[in-house]
GUGU-172643 format. One record per residue (C-alpha): residue number from 1; z, x, y. Coordinates in steps of 0.02 Angstrom, whole numbers. Layout:
GUGU-172643
[ronu NUM,[Z,X,Y]]
...
This chain:
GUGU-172643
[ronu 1,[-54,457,-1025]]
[ronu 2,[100,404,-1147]]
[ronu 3,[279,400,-1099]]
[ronu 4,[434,374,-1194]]
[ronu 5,[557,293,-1063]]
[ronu 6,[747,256,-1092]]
[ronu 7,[882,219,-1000]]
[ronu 8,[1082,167,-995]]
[ronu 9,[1118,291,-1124]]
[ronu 10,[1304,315,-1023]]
[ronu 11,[1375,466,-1100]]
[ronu 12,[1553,477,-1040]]
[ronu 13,[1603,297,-1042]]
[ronu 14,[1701,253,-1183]]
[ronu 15,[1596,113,-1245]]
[ronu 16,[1449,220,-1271]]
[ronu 17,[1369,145,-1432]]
[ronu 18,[1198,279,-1424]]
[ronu 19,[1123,282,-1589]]
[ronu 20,[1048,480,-1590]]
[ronu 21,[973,458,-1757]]
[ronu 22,[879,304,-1697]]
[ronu 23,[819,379,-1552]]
[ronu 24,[769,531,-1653]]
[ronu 25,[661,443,-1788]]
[ronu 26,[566,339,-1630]]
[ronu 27,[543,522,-1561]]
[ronu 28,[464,565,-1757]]
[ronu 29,[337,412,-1758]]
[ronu 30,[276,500,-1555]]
[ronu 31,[253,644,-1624]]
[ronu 32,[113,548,-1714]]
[ronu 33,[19,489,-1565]]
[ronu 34,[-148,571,-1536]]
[ronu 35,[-120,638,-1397]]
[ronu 36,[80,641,-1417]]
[ronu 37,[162,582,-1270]]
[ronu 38,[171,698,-1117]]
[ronu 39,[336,646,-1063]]
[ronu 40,[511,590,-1101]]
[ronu 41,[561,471,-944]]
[ronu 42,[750,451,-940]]
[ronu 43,[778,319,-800]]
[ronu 44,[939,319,-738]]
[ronu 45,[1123,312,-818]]
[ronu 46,[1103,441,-938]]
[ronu 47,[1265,503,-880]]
[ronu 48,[1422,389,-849]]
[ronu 49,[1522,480,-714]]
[ronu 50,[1648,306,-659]]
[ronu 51,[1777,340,-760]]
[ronu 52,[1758,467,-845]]
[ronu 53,[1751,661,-795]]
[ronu 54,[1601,772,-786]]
[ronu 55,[1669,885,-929]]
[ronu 56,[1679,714,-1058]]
[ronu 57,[1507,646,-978]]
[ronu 58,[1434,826,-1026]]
[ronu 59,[1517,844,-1199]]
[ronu 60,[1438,691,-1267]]
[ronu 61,[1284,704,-1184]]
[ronu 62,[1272,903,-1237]]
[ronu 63,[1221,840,-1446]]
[ronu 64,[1083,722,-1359]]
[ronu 65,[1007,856,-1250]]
[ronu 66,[1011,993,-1371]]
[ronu 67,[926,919,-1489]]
[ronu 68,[783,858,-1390]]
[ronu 69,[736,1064,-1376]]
[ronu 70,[578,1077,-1498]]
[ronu 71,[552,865,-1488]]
[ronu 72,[492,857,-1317]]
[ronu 73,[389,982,-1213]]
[ronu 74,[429,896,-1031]]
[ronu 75,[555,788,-959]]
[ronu 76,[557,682,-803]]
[ronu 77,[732,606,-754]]
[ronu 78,[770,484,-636]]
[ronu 79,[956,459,-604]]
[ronu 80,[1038,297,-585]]
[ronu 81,[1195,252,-509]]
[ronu 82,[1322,292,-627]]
[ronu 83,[1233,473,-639]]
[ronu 84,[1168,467,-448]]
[ronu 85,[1282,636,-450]]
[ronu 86,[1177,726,-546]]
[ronu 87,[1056,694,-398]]
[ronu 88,[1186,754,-278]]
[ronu 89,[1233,906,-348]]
[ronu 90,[1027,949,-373]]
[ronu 91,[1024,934,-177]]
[ronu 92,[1150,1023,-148]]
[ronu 93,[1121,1178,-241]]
[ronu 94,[944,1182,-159]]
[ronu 95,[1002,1158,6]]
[ronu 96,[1175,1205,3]]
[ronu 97,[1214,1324,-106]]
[ronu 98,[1061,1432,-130]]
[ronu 99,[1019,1481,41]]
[ronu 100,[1215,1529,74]]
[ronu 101,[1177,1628,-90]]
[ronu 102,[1015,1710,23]]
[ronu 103,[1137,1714,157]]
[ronu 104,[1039,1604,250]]
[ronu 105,[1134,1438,336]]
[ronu 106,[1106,1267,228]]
[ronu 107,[963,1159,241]]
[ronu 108,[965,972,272]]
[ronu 109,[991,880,110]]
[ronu 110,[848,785,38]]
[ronu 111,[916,629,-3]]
[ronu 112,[751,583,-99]]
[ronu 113,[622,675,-197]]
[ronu 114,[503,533,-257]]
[ronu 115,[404,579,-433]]
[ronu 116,[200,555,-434]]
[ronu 117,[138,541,-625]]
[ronu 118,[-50,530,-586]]
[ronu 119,[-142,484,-763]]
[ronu 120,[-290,619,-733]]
[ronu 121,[-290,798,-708]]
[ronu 122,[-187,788,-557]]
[ronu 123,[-34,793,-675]]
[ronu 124,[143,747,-618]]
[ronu 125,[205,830,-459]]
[ronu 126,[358,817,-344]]
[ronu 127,[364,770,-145]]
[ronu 128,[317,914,-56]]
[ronu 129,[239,1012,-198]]
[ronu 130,[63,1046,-248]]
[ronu 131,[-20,957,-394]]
[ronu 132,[-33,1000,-561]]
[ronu 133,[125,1157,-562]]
[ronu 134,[173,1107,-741]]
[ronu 135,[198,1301,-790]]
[ronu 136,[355,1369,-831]]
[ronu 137,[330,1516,-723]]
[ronu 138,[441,1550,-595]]
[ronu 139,[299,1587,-479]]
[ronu 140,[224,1428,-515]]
[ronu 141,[381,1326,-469]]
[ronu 142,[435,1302,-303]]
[ronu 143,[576,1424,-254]]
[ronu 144,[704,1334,-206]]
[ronu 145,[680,1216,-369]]
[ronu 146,[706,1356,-492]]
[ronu 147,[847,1424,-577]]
[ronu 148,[939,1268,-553]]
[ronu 149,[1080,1207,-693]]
[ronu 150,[984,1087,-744]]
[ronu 151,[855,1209,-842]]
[ronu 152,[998,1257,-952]]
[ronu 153,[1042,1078,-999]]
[ronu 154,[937,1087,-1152]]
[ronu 155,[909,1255,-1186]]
[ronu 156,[1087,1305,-1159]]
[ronu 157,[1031,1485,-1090]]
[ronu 158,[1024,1538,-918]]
[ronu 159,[817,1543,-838]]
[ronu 160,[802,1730,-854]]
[ronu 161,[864,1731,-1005]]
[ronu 162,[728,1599,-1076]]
[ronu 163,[578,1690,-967]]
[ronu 164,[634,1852,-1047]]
[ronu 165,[640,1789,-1221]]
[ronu 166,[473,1713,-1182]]
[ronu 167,[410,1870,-1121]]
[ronu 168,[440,1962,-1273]]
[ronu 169,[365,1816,-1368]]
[ronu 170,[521,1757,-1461]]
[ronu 171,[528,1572,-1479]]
[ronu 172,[467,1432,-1399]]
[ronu 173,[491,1381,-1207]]
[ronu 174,[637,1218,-1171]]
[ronu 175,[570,1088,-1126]]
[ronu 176,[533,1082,-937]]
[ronu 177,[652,980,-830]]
[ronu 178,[602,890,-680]]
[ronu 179,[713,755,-564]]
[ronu 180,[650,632,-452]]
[ronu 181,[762,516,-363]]
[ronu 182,[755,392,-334]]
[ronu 183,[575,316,-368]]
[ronu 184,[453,368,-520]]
[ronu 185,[257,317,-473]]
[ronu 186,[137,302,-620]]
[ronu 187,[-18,313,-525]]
[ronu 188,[-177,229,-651]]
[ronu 189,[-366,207,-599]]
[ronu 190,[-305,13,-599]]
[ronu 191,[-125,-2,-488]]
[ronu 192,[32,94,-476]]
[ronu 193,[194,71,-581]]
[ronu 194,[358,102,-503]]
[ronu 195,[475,168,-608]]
[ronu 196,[655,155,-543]]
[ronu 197,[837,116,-607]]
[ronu 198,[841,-7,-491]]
[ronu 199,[1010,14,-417]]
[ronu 200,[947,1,-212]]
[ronu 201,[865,-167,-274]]
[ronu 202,[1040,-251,-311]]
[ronu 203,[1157,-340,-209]]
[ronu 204,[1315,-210,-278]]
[ronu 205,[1220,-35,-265]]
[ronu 206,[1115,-96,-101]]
[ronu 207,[1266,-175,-14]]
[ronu 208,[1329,-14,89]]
[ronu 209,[1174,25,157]]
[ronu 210,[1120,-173,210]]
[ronu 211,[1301,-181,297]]
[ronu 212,[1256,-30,404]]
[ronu 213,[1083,-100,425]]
[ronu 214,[1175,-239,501]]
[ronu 215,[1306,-148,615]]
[ronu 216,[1192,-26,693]]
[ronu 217,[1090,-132,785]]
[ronu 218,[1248,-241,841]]
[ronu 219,[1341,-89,890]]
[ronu 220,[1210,19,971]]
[ronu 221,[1082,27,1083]]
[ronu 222,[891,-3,1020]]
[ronu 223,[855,175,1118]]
[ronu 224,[1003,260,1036]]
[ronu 225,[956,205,872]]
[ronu 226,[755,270,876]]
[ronu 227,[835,424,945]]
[ronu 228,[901,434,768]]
[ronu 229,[728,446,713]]
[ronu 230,[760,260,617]]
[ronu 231,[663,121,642]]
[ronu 232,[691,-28,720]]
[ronu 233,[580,-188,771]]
[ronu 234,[596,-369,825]]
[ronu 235,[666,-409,648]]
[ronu 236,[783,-290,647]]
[ronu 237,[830,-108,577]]
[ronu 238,[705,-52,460]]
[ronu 239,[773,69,340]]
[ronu 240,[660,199,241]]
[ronu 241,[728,232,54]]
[ronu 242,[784,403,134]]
[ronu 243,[881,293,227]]
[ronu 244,[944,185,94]]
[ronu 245,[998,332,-18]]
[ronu 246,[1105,389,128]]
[ronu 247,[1179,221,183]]
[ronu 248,[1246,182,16]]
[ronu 249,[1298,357,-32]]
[ronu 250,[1488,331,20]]
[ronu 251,[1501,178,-64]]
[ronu 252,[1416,221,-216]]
[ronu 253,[1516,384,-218]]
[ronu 254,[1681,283,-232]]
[ronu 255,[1641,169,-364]]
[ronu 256,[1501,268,-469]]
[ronu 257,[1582,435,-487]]
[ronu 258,[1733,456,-380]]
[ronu 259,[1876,358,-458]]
[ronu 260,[1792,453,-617]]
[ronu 261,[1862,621,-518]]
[ronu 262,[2006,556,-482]]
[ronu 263,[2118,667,-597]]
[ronu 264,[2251,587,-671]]
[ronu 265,[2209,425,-600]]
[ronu 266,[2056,428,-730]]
[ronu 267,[2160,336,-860]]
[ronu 268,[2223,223,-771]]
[ronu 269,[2069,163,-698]]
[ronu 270,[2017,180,-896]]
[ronu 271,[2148,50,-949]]
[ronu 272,[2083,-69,-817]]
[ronu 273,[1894,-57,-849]]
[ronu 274,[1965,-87,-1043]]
[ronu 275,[2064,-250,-1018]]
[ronu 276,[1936,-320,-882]]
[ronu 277,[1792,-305,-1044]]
[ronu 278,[1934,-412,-1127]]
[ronu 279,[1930,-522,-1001]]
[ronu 280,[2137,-469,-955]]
[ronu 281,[2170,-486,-774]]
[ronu 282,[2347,-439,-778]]
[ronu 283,[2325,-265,-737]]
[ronu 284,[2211,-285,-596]]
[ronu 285,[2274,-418,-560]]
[ronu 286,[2448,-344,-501]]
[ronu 287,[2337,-219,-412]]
[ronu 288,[2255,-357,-309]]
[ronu 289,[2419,-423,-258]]
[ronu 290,[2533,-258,-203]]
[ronu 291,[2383,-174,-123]]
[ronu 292,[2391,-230,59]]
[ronu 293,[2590,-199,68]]
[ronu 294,[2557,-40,-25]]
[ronu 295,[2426,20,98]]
[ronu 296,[2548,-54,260]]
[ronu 297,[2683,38,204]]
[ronu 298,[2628,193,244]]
[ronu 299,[2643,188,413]]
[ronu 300,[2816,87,424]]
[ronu 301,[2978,161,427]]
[ronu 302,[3122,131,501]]
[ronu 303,[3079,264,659]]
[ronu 304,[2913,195,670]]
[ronu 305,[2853,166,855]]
[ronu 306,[2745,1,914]]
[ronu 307,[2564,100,864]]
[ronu 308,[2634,130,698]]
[ronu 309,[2658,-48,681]]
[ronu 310,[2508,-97,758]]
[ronu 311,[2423,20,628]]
[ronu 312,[2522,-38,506]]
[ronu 313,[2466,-222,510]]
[ronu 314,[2285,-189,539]]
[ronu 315,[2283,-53,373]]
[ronu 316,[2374,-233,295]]
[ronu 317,[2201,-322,367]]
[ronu 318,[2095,-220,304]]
[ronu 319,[2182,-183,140]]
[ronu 320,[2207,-396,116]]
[ronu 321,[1990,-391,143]]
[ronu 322,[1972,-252,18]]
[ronu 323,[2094,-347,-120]]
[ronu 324,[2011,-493,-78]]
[ronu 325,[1844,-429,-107]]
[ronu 326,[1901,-342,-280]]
[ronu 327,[1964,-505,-333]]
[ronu 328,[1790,-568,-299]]
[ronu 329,[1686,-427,-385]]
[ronu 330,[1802,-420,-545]]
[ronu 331,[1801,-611,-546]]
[ronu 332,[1617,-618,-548]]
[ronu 333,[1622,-463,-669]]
[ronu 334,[1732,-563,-801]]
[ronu 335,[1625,-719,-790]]
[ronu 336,[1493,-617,-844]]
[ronu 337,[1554,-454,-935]]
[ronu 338,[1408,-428,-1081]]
[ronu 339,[1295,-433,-918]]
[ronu 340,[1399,-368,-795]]
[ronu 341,[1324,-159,-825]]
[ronu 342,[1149,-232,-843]]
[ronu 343,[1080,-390,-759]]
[ronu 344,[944,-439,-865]]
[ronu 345,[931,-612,-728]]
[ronu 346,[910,-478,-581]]
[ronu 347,[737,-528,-530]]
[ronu 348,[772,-707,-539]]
[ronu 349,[898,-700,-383]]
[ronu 350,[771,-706,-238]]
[ronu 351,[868,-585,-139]]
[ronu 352,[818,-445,-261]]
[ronu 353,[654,-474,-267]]
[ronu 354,[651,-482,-73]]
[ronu 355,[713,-283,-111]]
[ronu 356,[580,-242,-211]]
């Protein structure tokens, strides 16, 4: 089995340096492979959603995914932190939105969908499908999986449009599209490769979800907890990468996509991402220093009643431990800022590899 595998393309952040043409002449010299390769992998951060909207993210990555119609017959992505909503939104149109559509109540989301690439006739396949459905049937797919947005991200053309147009023979069939999140497995006679963006191996992306790990177990019973269905032993709460995904979702939300759809507040956050790359503090810096009586002041005036101040000085607290933290994470950034998007150290910290 060959794969072509990239990642960190970031369409939508400013700094975006993709070479198409590149890519497209590596895509040229696959197409002389004998067999040519039997999937494009794109692991992770294909999309940039932290600063910048879904409608700039789209319209830069539109020329990239167009043009991969008639280069590549199947495609297998993996999002990554930065485009974890593209994972999100997936979910919840299969679970959310389409049975409302069949006026049925939603379904609980998925979190996770890990990918099996088995290198023998098995094929690829999805949790919870069969083997081998690699046609681009509709019967052949699983129900709720089809007729999602993302068949149209290369094509450009709604599904029934393309399986009528195939129907009357006219052109050839997209490439077919197929997400797994957040784990890839390349299963070979001789081990199995994970494939993975990596983001729930790192100290940033895997913080939320090892501070709840933490909390639970102080703040609740042990019965309480394995009446959540997690699970917990002598060493402590044990979570599953269903788990993980969900722990870190809020978290991730904020920083990975949400101050990206933020409105207005976009360019601001713009100019600060641009002067921290500079290594200028002086914008984020005023930011660290107003935030906590910023926050307090909301709940002071000059009516204000002994809660409001009590509320008042603990938002303070908690806003002081936010700026402070900030000031740590953009300090650390700076230090490092041709490294700070990709860690190419990662696996020497032995707290990542404990992760993995």
């Amino acid at each position: 089995m060959k794969l072509i595998i990239v990642s960190d393309l970031h369409f939508g952040d400013v700094d975006c340096r993709f070479d198409l043409e590149s890519f497209f002449q590596t895509l040229e010299e696959a197409k002389a492979f004998n067999p040519p390769p039997d999937f494009l992998v794109l692991l992770g951060d294909i999309f940039d959603f932290s600063v910048g909207t879904y409608q700039e993210a789209f319209t830069k990555a539109q020329p990239f995914f167009k043009a991969l119609d008639g280069r590549v017959k199947d495609i297998i992505y993996v999002p990554g932190n930065h485009d974890g909503d593209f994972w999100h939104l997936i979910d919840n149109q299969i679970n959310v939105l389409k049975p409302i559509e069949g006026g049925k109540p939603p379904k609980p989301l998925m979190m996770t969908s890990p990918g099996v690439l088995v290198d023998g006739p098995e094929g690829f396949n999805l949790y919870w499908t069969k083997p081998g459905l690699m046609n681009y049937q509709e019967e052949s797919r699983r129900p709720d999986r089809y007729g999602l947005f993302i068949d149209a991200l290369v094509s450009g053309e709604r599904i029934s449009q393309t399986l009528d147009r195939l129907k009357e023979g006219k052109g050839d069939r997209p490439p077919r599209f197929w997400v797994a999140y957040p784990n890839l497995y390349l299963v070979t006679p001789d081990e199995t490769i994970l494939l993975t963006h990596g983001h729930y191996l790192e100290t940033w992306w895997a913080l939320g979800g090892e501070v709840v790990s933490r909390l639970l177990p102080e703040c609740f019973s042990r019965e309480e907890i394995e009446n959540s269905n997690l699970e917990i032993n002598d060493d402590g709460l044990q979570p599953s990468i269903y788990d993980m995904v969900g722990f870190n979702y809020p978290l991730s939300q904020l920083v990975c996509s949400g101050i990206g759809q933020a409105g207005r507040l976009c360019k601001f956050a713009k100019t600060v991402q641009a002067q921290a790359k500079e290594n200028d503090t002086s914008v984020i810096g005023r930011i660290i220093k107003k935030l906590p009586d910023a926050a307090a002041r909301s709940f002071t005036s000059p009516r204000a009643g002994t809660l409001d101040k009590l509320k008042s000085g603990a938002v303070k607290n908690v806003a002081a431990a936010v700026a402070g933290g900030v000031n740590l994470v953009a300090g650390l950034a700076l230090k490092k800022p041709k490294s700070a998007r990709g860690r190419e150290y990662m696996f020497d910290q032995p707290e990542d590899e404990d992760r993995l």
